[in-house]
C-alpha positions as CSV (number, residue, x, y, z in Angstrom):
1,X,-9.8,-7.1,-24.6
2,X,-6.4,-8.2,-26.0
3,X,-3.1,-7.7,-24.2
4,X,-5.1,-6.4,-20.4
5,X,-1.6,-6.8,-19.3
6,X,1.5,-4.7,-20.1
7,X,5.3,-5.4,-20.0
8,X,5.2,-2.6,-17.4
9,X,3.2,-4.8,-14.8
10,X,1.0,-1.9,-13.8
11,X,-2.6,-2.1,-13.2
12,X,-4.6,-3.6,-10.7
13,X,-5.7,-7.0,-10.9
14,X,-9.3,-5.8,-11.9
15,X,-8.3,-4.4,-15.2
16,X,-9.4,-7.4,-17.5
17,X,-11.4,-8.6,-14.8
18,X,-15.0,-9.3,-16.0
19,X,-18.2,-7.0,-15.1
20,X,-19.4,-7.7,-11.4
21,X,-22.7,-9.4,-11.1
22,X,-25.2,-7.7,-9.2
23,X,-28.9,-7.4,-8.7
24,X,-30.5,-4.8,-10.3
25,X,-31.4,-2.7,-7.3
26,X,-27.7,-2.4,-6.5
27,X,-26.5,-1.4,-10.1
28,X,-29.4,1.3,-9.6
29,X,-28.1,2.5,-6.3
30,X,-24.6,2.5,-7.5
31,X,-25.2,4.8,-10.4
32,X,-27.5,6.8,-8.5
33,X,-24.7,7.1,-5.7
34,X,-22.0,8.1,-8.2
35,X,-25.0,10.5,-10.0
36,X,-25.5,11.5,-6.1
37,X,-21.7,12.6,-5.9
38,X,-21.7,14.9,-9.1
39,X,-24.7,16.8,-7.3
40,X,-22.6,16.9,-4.3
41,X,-19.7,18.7,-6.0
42,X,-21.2,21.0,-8.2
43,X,-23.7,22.2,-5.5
44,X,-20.5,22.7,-2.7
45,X,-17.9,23.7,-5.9
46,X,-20.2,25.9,-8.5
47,X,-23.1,27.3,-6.6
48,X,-21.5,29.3,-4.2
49,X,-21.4,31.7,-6.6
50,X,-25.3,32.7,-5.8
51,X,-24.3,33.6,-1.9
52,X,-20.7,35.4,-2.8
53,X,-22.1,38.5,-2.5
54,X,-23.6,37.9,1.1
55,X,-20.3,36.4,1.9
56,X,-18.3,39.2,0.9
57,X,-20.4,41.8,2.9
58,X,-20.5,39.4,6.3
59,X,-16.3,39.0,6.0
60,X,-15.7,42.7,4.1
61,X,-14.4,41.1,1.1
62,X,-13.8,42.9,-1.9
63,X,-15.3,42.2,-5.4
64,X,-12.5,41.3,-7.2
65,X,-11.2,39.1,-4.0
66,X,-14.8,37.1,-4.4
67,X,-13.4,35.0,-7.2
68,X,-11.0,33.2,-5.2
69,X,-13.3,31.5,-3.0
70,X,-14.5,29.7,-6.6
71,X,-11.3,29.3,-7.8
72,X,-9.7,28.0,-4.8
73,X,-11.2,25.0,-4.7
74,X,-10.9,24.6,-8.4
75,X,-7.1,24.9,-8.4
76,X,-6.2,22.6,-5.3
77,X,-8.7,19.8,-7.4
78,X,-7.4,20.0,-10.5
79,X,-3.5,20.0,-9.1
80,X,-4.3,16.3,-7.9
81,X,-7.0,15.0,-10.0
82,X,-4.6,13.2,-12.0
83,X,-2.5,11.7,-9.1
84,X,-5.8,10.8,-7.1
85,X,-6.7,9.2,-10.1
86,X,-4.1,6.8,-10.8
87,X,-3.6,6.1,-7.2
88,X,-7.8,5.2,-7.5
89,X,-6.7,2.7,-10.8
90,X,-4.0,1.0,-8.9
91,X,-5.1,1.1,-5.0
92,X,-9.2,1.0,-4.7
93,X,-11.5,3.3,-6.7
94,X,-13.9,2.7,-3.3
95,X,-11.6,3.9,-1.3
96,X,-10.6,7.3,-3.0
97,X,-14.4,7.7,-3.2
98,X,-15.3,7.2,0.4
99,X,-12.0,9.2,1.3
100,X,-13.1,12.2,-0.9
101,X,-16.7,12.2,-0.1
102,X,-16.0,12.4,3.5
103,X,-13.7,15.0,2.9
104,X,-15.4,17.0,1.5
105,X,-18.5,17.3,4.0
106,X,-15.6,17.9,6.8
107,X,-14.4,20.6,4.9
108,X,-17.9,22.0,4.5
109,X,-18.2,21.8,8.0
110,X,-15.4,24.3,8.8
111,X,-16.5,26.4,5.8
112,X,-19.7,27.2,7.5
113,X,-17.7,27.8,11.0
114,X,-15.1,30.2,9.3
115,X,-14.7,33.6,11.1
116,X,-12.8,35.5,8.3
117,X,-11.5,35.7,4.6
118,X,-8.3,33.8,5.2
119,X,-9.5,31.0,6.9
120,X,-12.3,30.7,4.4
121,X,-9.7,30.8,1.3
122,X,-8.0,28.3,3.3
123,X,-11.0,25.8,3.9
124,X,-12.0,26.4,0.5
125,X,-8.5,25.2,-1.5
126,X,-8.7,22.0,0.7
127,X,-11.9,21.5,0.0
128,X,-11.1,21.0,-3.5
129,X,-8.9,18.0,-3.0
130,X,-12.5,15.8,-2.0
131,X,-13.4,16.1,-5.8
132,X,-9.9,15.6,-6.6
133,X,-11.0,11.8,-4.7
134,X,-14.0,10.6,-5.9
135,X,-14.6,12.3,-9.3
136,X,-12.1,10.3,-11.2
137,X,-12.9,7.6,-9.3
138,X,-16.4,7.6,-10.0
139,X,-16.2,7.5,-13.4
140,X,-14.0,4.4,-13.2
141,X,-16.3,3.0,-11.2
142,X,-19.2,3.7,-13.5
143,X,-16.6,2.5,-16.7
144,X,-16.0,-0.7,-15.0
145,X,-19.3,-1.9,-13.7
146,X,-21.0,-1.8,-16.5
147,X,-20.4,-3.7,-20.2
148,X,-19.7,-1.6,-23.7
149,X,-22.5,-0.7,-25.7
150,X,-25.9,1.2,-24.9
151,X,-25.4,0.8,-21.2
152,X,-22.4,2.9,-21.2
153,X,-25.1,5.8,-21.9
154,X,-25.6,5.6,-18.0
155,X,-22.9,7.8,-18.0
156,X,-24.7,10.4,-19.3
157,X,-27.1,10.0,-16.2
158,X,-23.9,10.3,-14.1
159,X,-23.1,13.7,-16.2
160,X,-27.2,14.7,-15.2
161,X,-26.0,15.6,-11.7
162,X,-24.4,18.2,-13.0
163,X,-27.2,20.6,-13.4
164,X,-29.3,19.4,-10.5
165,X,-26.6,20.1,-8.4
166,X,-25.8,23.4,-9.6
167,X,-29.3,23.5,-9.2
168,X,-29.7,22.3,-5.5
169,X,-26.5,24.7,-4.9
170,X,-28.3,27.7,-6.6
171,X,-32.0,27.3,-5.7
172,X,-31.3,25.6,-2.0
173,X,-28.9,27.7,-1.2
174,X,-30.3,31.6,-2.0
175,X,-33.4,30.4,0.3
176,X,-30.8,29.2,3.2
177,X,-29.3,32.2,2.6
178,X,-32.1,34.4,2.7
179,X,-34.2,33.0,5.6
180,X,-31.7,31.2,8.1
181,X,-30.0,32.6,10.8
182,X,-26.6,31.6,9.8
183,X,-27.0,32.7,6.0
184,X,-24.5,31.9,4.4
185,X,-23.1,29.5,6.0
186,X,-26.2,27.2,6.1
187,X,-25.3,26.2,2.2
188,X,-22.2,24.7,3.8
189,X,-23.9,22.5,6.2
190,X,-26.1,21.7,3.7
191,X,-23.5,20.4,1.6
192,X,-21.8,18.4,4.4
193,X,-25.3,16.4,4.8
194,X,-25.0,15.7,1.4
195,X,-21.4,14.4,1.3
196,X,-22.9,12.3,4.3
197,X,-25.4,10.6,2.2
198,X,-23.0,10.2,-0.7
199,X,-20.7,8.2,1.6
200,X,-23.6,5.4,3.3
201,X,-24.9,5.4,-0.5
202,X,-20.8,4.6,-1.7
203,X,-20.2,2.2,1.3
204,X,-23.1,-0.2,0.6
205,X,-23.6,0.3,-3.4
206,X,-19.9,0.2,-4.6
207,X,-18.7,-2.8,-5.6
208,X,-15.5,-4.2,-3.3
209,X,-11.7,-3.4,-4.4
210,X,-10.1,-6.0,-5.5
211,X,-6.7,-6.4,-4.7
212,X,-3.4,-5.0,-6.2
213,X,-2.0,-6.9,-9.0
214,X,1.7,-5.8,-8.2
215,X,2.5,-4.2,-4.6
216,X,5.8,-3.5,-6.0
217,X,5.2,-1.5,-8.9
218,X,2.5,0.4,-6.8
219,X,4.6,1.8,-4.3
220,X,7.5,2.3,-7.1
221,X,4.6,4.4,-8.4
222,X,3.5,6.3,-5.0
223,X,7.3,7.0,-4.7
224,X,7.5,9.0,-8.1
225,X,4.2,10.7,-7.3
226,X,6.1,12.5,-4.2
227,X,8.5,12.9,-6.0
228,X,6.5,14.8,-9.1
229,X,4.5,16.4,-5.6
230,X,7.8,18.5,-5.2
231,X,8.3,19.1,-8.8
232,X,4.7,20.4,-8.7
233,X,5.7,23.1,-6.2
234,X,8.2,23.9,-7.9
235,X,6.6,24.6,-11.3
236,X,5.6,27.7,-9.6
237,X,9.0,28.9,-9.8
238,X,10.1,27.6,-12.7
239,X,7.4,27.2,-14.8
240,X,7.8,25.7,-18.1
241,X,11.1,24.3,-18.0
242,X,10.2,21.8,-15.4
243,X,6.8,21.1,-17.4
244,X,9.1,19.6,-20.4
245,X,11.4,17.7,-18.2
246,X,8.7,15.9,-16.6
247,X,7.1,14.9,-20.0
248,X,10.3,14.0,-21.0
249,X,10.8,11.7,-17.7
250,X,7.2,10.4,-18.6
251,X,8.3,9.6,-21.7
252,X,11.4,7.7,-20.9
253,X,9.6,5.8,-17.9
254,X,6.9,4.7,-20.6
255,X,9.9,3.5,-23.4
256,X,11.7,1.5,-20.5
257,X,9.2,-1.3,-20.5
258,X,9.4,-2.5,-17.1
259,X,13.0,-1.6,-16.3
260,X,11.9,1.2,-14.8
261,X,8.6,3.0,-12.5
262,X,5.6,2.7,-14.5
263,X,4.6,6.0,-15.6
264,X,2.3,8.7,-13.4
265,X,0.8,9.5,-16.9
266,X,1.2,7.9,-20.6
267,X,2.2,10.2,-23.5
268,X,1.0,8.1,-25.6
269,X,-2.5,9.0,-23.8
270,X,-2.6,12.4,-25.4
271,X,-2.7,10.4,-28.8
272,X,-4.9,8.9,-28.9
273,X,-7.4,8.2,-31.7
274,X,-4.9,10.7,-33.9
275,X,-4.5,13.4,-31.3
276,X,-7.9,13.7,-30.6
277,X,-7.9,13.1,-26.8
278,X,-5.5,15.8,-26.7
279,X,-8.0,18.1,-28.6
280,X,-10.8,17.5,-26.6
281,X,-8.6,18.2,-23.3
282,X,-8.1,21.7,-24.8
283,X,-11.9,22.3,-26.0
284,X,-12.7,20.7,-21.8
285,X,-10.2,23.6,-20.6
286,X,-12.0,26.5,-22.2
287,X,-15.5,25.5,-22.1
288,X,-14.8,25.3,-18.7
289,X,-13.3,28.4,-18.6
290,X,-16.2,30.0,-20.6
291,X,-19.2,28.3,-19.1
292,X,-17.8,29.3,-14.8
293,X,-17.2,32.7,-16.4
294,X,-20.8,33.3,-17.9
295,X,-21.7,31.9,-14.2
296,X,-20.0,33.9,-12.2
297,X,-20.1,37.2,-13.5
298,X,-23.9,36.6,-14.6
299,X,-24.3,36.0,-10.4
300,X,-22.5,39.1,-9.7
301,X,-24.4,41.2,-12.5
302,X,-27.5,40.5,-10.6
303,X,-27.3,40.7,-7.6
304,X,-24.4,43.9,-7.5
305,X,-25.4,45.7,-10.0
306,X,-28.8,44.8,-10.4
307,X,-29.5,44.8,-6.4
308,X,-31.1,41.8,-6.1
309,X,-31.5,39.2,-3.4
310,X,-30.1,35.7,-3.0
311,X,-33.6,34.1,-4.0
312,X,-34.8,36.1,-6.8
313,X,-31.3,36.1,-8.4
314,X,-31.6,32.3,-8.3
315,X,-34.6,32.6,-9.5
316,X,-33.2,34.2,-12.5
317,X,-30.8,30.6,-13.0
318,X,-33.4,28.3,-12.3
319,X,-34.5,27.3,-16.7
320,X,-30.6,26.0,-16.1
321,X,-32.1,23.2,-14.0
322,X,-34.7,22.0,-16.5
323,X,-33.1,22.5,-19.5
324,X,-29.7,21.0,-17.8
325,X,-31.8,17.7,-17.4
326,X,-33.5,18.0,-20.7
327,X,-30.2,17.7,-22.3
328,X,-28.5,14.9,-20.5
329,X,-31.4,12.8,-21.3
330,X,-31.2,13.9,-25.1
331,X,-27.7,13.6,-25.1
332,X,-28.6,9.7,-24.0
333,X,-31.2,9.8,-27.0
334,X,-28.7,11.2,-29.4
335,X,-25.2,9.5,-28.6
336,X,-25.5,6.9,-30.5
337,X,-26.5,8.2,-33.9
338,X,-24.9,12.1,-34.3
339,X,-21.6,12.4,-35.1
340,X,-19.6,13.1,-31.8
341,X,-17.7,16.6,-33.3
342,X,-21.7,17.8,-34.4
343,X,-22.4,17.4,-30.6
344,X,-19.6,19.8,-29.6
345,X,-19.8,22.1,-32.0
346,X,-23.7,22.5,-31.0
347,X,-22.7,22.7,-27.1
348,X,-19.9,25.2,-27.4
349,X,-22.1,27.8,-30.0
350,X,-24.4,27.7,-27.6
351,X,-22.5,28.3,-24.6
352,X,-20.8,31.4,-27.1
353,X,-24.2,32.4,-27.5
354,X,-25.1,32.8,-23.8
355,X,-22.1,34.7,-22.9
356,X,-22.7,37.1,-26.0
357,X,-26.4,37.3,-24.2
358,X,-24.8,38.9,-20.9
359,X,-21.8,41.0,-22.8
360,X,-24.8,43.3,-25.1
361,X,-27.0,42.7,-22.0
362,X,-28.7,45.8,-20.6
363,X,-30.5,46.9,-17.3
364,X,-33.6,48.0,-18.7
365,X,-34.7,45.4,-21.4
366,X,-37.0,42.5,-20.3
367,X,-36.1,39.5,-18.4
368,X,-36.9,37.5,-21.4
369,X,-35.1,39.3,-24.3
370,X,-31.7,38.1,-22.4
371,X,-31.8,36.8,-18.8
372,X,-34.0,34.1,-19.8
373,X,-32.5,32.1,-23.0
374,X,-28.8,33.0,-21.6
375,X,-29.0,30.5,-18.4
376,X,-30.9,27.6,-20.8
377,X,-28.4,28.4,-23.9
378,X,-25.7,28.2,-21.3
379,X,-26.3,24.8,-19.3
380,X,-27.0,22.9,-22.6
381,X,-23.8,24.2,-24.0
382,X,-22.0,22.8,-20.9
383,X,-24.2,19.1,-20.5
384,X,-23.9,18.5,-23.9
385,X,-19.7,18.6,-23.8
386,X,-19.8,17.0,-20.4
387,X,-21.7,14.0,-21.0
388,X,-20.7,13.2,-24.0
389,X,-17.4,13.3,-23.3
390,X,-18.0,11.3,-20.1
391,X,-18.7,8.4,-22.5
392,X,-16.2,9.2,-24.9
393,X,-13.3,8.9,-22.3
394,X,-14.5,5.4,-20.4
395,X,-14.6,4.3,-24.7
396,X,-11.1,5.5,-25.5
397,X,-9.1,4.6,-22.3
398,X,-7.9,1.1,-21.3
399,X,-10.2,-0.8,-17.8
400,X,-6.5,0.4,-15.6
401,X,-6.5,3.9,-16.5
402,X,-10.0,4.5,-16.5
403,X,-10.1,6.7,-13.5
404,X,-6.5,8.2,-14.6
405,X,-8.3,9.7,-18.2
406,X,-11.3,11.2,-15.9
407,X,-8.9,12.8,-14.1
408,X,-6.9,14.6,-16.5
409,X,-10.6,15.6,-18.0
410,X,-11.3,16.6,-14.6
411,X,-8.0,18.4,-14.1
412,X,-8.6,20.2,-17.3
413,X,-11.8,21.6,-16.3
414,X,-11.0,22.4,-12.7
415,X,-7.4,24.8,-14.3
416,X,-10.0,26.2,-16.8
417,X,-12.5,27.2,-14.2
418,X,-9.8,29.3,-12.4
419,X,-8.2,30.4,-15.8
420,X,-11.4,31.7,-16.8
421,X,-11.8,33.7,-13.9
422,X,-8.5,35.2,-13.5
423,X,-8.7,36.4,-17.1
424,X,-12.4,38.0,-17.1
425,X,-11.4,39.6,-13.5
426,X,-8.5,41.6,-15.1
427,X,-11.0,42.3,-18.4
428,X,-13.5,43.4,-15.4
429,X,-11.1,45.3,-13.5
430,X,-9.6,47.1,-17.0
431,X,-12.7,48.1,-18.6
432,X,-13.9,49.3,-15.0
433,X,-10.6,51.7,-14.4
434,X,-11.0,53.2,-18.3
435,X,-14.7,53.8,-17.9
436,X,-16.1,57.0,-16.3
437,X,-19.9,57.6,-15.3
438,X,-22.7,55.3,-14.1
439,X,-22.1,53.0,-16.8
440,X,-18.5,52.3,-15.9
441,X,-19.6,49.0,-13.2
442,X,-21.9,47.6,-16.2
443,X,-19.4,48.4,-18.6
444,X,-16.8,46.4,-16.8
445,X,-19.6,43.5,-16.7
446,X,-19.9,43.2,-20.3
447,X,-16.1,43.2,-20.4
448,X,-16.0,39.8,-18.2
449,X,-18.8,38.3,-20.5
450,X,-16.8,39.3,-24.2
451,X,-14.0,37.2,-22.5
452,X,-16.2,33.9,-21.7
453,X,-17.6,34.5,-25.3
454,X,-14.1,34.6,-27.0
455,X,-12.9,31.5,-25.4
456,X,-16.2,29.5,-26.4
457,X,-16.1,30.6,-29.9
458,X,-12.6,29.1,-29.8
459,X,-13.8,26.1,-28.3
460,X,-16.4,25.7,-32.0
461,X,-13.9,26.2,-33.8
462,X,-11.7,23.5,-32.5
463,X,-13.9,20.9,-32.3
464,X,-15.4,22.0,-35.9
465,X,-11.8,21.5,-37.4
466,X,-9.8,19.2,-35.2
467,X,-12.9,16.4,-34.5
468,X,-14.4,15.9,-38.0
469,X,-14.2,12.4,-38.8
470,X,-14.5,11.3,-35.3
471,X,-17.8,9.2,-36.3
472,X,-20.3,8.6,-32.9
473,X,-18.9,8.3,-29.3
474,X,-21.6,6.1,-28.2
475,X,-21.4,3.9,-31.3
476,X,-22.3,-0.3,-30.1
477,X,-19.7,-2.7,-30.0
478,X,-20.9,-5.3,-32.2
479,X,-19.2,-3.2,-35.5
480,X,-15.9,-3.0,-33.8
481,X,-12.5,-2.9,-34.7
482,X,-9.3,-2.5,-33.0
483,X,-6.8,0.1,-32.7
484,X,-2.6,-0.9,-31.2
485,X,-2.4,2.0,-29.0
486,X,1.0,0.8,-27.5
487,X,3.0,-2.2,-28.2
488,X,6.3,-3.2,-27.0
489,X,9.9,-4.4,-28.4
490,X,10.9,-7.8,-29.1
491,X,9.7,-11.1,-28.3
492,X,8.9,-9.5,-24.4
493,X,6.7,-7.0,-26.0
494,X,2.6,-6.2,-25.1
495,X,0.5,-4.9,-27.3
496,X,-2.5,-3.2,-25.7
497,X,-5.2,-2.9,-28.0
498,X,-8.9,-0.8,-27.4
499,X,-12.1,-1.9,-29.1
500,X,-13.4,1.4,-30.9
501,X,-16.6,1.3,-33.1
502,X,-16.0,1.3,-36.7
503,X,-17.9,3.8,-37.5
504,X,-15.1,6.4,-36.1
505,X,-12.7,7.3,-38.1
506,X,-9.3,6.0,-37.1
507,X,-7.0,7.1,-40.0
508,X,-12.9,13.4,-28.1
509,X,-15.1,15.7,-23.4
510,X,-12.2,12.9,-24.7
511,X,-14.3,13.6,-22.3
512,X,-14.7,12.4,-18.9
């Protein structure tokens, strides 16, 4: 790969360094491990949706407080997913996921020991910052230990914990619930075992750090992430304004080739193959947004308004684990020959079509007319985006920001997962105050539901006009060509060049 080395001197030393040779046992356990992670998170972030109900009757927590104890978690991970992940690139990817990991089974810990709401909010929005850890790292990990080509599709088996963990979450969980003495907080323990095999699996599987290519430039770089920590804090005040100033000091620390920091976060990023990496962060946004939406509110419609319990409202979910599986491994089959915007466009219709499911839905039609397609419809809407873009963004970004590009995809996801909420909780609460009657509660249901389908059928369109062209994601190296995706000034200049298959068009779940 031409020009591993910028003018900037950033990067770890690993960054052209070739792939590690290992037997094939260990390559096996280190995917599984990273695979082992994703079920980790989505079972401790997602699937406490299933028990929200039990929680908010144990703590008298009202319904449109429940949301937080999702969203929580989901804003305190995507506020550092991009920080954790370009302090993984530049000081140890095995360390962020070991830190992370363990983490986030502490964290469960005190979850499951929480006496009230507060302290349970609180718990909660720390416990996000585990993910924050070891997702981005993961997928660096994954990018880096194994070669371009058709083995890159093992990052599609890393995107196939996705649904066995919102499986484990969903299914495990509404039986701990149900039929332990500690109910609810039994899932939490459960999760904090889990972290604990995550972490033996990470400390023998995961291939060493190799050391810092420039100590200097690294802590230049910690430096101006505290100092973009305060500026973080206060973009709560000031909101946009200190949003453009940042991408303008980005900008300038990118252009000052080496006389400066080294960036937190290339601009040039965004632009990549013609501004579709910066499309695809916008589709990952509000997909996200749509698909924790349909989840959530789907949960709640069950078991609130439908009375049921824990176990036979996961019940309900469970053709989401199956057909969750089912599509990783087609999306493996199909990578390589679809055309990446066909795959996106096919995920977010149907994710559209499961929320439109749930918004016409009503009490007294068979399980099969709506509750059954909508959970299938809805988890092959999400896998297909995820793991597709998981291979799209370890194929677009450069070996040193591998973990940096999976976490702005992770960032996007984790803002659109409490976006989403916030917006269908105020289309809940609305339709619920304008509505008189019995039907007012599953008025206000369908309400939440209209919202995740509007934001998915913005998602198709998106990707149907803005990814066209793109060619396949998982296309082989041997038909490659190259792309300058930043080049310096002068004689002292470093271009940095990415090998992208020829079949794209140069003229994506960019996805982690």
């Amino acid at each position: 790969m031409a020009g591993s080395k910028s003018s900037m001197g950033e990067g770890p030393a690993n960054e052209s360094a070739p792939v590690v040779a290992r037997p094939a046992w260990k390559s096996a356990l280190l995917v599984a491990t990273c695979t082992f992670a994703m079920i980790t998170n989505l079972a401790s972030m997602g699937a406490i949706s299933i028990f929200l109900s039990v929680i908010g009757e144990d703590l008298n927590i009202a319904e449109d407080k429940l949301q937080w104890l999702v969203s929580a978690a989901s804003l305190s991970s995507g506020c550092f997913l991009l920080l954790f992940g370009r302090l993984a690139d530049l000081f140890g990817r095995k360390k962020f996921f070991l830190l992370g990991i363990t983490w986030l089974g502490v964290l469960s810990i005190g979850c499951g020991f929480a006496q009230n709401a507060t302290t349970l909010y609180i718990l909660r929005g720390l416990q996000g910052l585990g993910p924050a850890a070891f997702l981005p790292a993961c997928i660096g990990i994954l990018a880096h230990g194994f070669p371009e080509g058709r083995t890159r599709t093992l990052l599609a088996t890393f995107s196939a914990g996705a649904p066995i963990g919102g499986a484990i979450g969903t299914q495990i969980g509404a039986v701990l619930t149900q039929y332990t003495r500690t109910t609810w907080r039994s899932p939490f323990y459960l999760f904090a075992g889990l972290s604990a095999l995550c972490a033996l699996g990470g400390l023998f599987a995961i291939d060493a750090d190799l050391p810092t290519q420039n100590w200097t430039n690294a802590a230049n770089l910690l430096r101006m992430d505290g100092e973009h920590l305060k500026d973080i804090i206060a973009l709560l005040v000031v909101g946009v304004l200190l949003i453009v100033i940042f991408l303008f000091w980005q900008r300038r620390l990118e252009n000052s080739e080496g006389r400066l920091r080294p960036p937190l976060m290339k601009l040039s990023l965004w632009t990549r193959a013609k501004g579709r990496f910066a499309v695809i962060q916008v589709i990952a946004f509000l997909e996200c947004s749509a698909f924790l939406t349909w989840y959530f509110w789907s949960q709640l419609y069950y078991e609130d308004y439908v009375k049921l319990r824990p176990v036979f409202a996961a019940v309900r979910m469970l053709p989401m684990t199956v057909a969750g599986i089912l599509c990783n491994v087609l999306v493996v089959l199909t990578i390589n020959r679809v055309d990446f915007w066909v795959l996106i466009v096919f995920g977010t219709s149907c994710t559209a079509t499961a929320a439109l499911l749930f918004a016409i839905i009503h009490p007294g039609a068979p399980y099969w007319a709506y509750g059954f397609p909508s959970p299938i419809l809805a988890v092959v809407g999400a896998d297909f985006f995820f793991a597709a873009g998981t291979i799209f963004v370890a194929k677009i970004s450069l070996p040193h920001e591998q973990s940096l590009a999976g976490g702005i995809f992770q960032t996007l996801n984790q803002l659109g997962t409490a976006f989403g909420l916030a917006i269908s909780t105020l289309a809940h609460d609305g339709a619920a105050g304008q509505s008189r009657g019995d039907q007012a509660p599953l008025k206000a249901y369908h309400a939440a539901q209209w919202t995740s389908f509007g934001m998915a059928v913005l998602c198709t369109f998106l990707a149907g006009i803005f990814l066209r062209g793109f060619g396949r994601a998982g296309a082989s190296e041997p038909e490659a060509k190259t792309e300058t995706i930043a080049g310096g000034r002068g004689r002292e200049g470093c271009a940095m060049t990415i090998v992208i298959s020829r079949h794209l068009s140069i003229s994506r779940m960019n996805l982690i």
